[in-house]
C-alpha angles and dihedrals in degrees: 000000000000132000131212120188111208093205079066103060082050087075088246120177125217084260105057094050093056087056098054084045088065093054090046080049097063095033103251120171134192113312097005118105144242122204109215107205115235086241090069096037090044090047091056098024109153087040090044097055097031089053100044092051096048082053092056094044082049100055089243102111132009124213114240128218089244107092120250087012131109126169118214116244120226096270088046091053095050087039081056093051088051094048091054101044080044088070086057102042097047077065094057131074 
């Protein structure tokens, strides 16, 4: 059986579906948001920034005016779900 992961055909990098992994972690859905503490941001600075950046551009997550916050859009939410059932497909053959 074959899998394709749709995440995949986005372009996204190992990054980015992490974080998209965080906000399937804590449960966020589309338009709520997620606060994402300095230490993270500060850890993985330049991927941080670089990733998160590339997500807006994409349409997948929106800055918020609270500092250190972003809410996923709808695409960003649905490209959450695949990434995580990605996880479980890429176990079974």
């Amino acid at each position: 059986m074959r899998c394709t992961i749709a995440s995949i055909d986005l372009g996204l990098t190992g990054t980015e579906r992490d974080i998209l992994r965080l906000f399937r972690a804590y449960g966020v859905t589309a338009h709520q948001m997620l606060f994402f503490p300095a230490a993270f941001a500060k850890s993985e600075s330049r991927k941080f920034t670089n990733s998160i950046q590339s997500m807006i551009e994409c349409g997948l997550v929106v800055k918020e005016r609270r500092h250190e916050a972003y809410s996923l859009t709808p695409r960003g939410y649905r490209e959450s779900l695949k990434v995580s059932q990605s996880e479980t497909a890429d176990c079974s053959h």
